[in-house]
DRENMAR-283116 format. One record per residue (C-alpha): x, y, z. Coordinates in steps of 0.02 Angstrom, whole numbers, padded with zeros to 5 digits, always signed. Layout:
N
XYZ;...
% end
This chain:
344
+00000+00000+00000;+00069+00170-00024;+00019+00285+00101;+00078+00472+00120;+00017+00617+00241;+00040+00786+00243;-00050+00909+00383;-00087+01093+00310;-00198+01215+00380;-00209+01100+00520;-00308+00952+00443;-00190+00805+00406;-00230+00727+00219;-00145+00559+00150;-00186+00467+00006;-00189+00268+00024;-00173+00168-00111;-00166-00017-00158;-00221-00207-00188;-00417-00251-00152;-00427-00412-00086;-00570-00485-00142;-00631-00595+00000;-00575-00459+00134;-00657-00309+00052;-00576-00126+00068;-00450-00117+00257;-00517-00035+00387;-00460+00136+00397;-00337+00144+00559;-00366+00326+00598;-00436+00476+00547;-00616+00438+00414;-00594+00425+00254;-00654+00571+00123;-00688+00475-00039;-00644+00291-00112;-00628+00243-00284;-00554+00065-00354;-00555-00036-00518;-00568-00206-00546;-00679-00327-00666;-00857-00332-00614;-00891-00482-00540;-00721-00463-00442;-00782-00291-00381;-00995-00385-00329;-00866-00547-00242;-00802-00390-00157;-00968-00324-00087;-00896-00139-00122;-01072-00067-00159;-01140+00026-00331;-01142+00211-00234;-01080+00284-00051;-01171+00302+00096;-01043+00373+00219;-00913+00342+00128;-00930+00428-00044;-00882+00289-00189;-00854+00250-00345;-00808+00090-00416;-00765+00069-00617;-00759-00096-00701;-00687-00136-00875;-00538-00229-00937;-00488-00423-00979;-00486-00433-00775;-00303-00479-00795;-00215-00360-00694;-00279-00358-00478;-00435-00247-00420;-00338-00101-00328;-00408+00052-00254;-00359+00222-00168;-00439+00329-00053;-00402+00495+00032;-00411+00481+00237;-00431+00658+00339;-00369+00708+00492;-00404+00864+00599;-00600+00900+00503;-00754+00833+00502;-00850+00801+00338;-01026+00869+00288;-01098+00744+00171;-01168+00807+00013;-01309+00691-00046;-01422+00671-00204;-01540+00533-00252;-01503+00440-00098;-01346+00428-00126;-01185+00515-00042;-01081+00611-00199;-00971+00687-00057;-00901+00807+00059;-00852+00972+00120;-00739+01009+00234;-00644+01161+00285;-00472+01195+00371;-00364+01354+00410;-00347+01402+00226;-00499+01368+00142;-00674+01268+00117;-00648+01123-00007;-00779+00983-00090;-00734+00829-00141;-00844+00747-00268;-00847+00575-00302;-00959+00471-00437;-01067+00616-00470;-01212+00485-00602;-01341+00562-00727;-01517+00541-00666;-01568+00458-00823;-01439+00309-00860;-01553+00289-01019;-01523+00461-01105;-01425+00484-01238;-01202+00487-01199;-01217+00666-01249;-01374+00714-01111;-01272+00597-00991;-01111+00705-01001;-01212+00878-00973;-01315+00812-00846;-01166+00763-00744;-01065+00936-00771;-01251+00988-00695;-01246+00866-00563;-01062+00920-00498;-01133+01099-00516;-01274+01048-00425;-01185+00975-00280;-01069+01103-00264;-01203+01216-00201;-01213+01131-00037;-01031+01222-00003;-01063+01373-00071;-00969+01352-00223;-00983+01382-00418;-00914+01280-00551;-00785+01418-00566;-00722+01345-00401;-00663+01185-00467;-00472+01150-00507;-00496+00958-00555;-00611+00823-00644;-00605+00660-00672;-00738+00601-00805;-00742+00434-00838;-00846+00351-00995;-00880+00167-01052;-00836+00129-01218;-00755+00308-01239;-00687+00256-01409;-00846+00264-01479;-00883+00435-01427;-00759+00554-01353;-00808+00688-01462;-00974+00678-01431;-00899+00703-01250;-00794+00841-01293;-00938+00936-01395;-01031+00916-01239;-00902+00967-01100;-00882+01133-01214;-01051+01167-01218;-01059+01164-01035;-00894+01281-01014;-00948+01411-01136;-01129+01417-01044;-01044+01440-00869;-00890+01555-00955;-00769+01435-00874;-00651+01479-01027;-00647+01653-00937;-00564+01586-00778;-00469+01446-00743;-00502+01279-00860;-00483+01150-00728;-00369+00984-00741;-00425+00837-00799;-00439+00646-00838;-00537+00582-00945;-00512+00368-00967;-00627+00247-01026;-00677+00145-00879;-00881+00064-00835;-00947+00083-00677;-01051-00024-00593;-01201+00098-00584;-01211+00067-00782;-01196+00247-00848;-01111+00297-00974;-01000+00423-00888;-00980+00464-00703;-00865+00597-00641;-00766+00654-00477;-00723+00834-00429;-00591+00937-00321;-00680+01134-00280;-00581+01252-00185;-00648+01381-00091;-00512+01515-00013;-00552+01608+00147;-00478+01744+00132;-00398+01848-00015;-00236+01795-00074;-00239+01628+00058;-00250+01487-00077;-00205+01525-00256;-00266+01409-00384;-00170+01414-00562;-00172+01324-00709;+00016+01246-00748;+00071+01227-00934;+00176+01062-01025;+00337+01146-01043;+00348+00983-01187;+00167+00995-01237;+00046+01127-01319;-00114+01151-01224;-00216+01023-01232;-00387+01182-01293;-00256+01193-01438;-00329+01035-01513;-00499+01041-01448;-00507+00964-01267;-00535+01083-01139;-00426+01030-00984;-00261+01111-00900;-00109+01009-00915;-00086+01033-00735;-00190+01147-00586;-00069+01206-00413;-00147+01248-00269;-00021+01320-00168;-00059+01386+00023;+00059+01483+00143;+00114+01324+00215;+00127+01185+00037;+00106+01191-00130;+00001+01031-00232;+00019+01018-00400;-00104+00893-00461;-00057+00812-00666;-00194+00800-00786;-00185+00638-00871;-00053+00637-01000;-00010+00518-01129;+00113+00510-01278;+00071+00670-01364;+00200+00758-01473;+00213+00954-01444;+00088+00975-01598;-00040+00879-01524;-00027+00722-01622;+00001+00539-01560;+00207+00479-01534;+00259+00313-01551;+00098+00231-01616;+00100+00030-01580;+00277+00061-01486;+00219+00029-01293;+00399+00068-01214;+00428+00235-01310;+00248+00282-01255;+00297+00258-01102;+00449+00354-01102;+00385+00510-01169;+00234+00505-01051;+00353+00510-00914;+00463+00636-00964;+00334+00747-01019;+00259+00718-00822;+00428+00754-00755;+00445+00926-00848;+00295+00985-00768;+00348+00929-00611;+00509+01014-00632;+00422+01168-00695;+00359+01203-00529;+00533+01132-00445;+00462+00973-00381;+00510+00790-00425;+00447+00601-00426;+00508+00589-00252;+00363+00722-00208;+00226+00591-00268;+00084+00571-00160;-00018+00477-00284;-00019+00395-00447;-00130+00316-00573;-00032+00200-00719;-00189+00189-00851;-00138+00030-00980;-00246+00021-01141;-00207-00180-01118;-00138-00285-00957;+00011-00360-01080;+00076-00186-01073;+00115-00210-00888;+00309-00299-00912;+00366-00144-01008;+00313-00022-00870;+00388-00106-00720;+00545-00125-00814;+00540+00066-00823;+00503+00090-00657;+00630-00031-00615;+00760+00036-00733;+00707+00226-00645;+00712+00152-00471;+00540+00215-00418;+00438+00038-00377;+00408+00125-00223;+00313+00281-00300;+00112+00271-00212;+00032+00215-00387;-00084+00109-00432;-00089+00005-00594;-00278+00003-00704;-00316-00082-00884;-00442+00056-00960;-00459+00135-01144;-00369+00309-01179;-00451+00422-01275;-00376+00379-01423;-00340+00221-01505;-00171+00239-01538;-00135+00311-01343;-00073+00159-01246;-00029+00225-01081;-00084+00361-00976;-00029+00438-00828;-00102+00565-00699;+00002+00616-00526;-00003+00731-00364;+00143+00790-00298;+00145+00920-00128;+00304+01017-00063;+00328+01106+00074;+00338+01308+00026;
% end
């Protein structure tokens, strides 16, 4: 399991991450509660598991997809030091808000479409409208978020009916005006049976000038609105105690905006990581400032060639966890998305 903790504005976050035992079910959290749980795994690993379609205390989400080859893992984020309010819709708990010294946050997690029979397009807006929705219950705006996670079944077959729809929704709340939050967007089923679910991070500051939240360029990339899909390569929210610089999820994408490497897994892989590493170095962090990983393979046999990177880069220890799902494109074989935090 990789754990990792950090305490700022007196609430203590870490991020624990690792292998779901299917006839043991998710560990007990040892202290603190946790905030929000995701995992992957096939689906009738994840029902052997008991894990539960939707949150009651616990906001959840669980996604399902893949040849079931590689282990069901998951990661959730335990709190210290504040006490959740639960935000809930349609019986259901979608998530929390909290607060500490610095600012009010909500944490989203499997925000569904009411109607899991509407078309992909209606699904996608009614979720941006369901995270906007529930971030009401904290006071917030969509303007307040800094990072999304949207993830579709069978996104091959319609990621631009996705993107057409995501757009919509940003020109009709002028999100291009302010700051275009990060994002991943992987194609992964859920066990609700929509065609899209997504997760959130809002920030509200306290006072002026307490939390800043900016957008963080590729220094090896274009941005990703250059080629039509409306994300930040990274988002930093950085307080007067740590900075957290949170990746989008990146893949093998040539400064133009065109696919590297096509059918070549290992050089995928390499430029993913080095393109990850120049943002991190942008904003003069490193791997070693991980708190959290997610390794997206388009197919389980791709999992020799990236342990023998990590091995050959010394960093089997980094907190990841390892998921078969569909990238956005066909020809995209890996993704990865990270958080890293230093101390300011």
């Amino acid at each position: 399991m990789g754990v990792s903790g950090v305490m700022n504005g007196g609430v203590t976050r870490r991020q624990e991450l690792g292998a779901l035992v299917v006839s043991q079910g998710i560990p007990a959290v040892t202290s603190g509660r946790a905030f929000s749980q995701t995992g992957w795994g096939s689906r009738a690993e994840l029902l052997r598991a008991a894990v539960g379609a939707k949150g009651t205390e616990v906001p959840q989400l669980w996604l399902c997809g893949g040849t079931g080859e590689l282990p069901p893992v998951y990661q959730r984020l335990v709190v210290e030091g504040a006490e959740p309010r639960l935000i809930r819709r349609h019986g259901c708990t979608v998530g929390v808000r909290y607060e500490d010294s610095h600012a009010e946050y909500c944490l989203l997690t499997g925000v569904l479409p009411p109607d899991l029979h509407a078309s992909r397009e209606a699904q996608t807006t009614a979720v941006f409208e369901g995270v906007e929705d529930a971030l009401t219950d904290a006071g917030m705006t969509f303007a307040h978020v800094a990072r999304t996670w949207l993830y579709m079944d069978k996104i091959l077959e319609w990621y631009t009916l996705f993107n057409r729809a995501r757009d919509a929704f940003f020109r009709s709340r002028k999100v291009y005006d302010g700051l275009v939050p990060a994002s991943t967007g992987i194609g992964s089923a859920n066990l609700c049976g929509s065609a899209i679910t997504a997760c959130a991070i809002a920030v509200k500051p306290k006072r002026q000038g307490a939390v800043t939240v900016e957008a963080v360029p590729s220094p090896l990339q274009c941005a990703a609105l250059q080629y039509g899909s409306s994300f930040s390569r990274a988002v930093e929210i950085a307080t007067p105690e740590y900075r957290t610089l949170m990746v989008s999820g990146t893949a093998s994408i040539e400064p133009g905006g065109a696919t590297a490497y096509v059918d070549d897994v290992s050089q995928q892989i390499e430029l993913t990581m080095d393109v990850v590493e120049a943002i991190l170095v942008s904003r003069g962090m490193g791997w070693k400032d991980a708190t959290r990983a997610v390794m997206y393979l388009k197919k389980a046999s791709y999992l020799g060639a990236w342990k023998a990177w990590l091995k050959a880069h010394r960093m089997e220890a980094m907190p990841l966890v390892t998921i078969e799902a569909d990238v956005c494109r066909d020809d995209l074989l890996v993704e990865l998305e990270i958080d890293t935090v230093v101390k300011v």
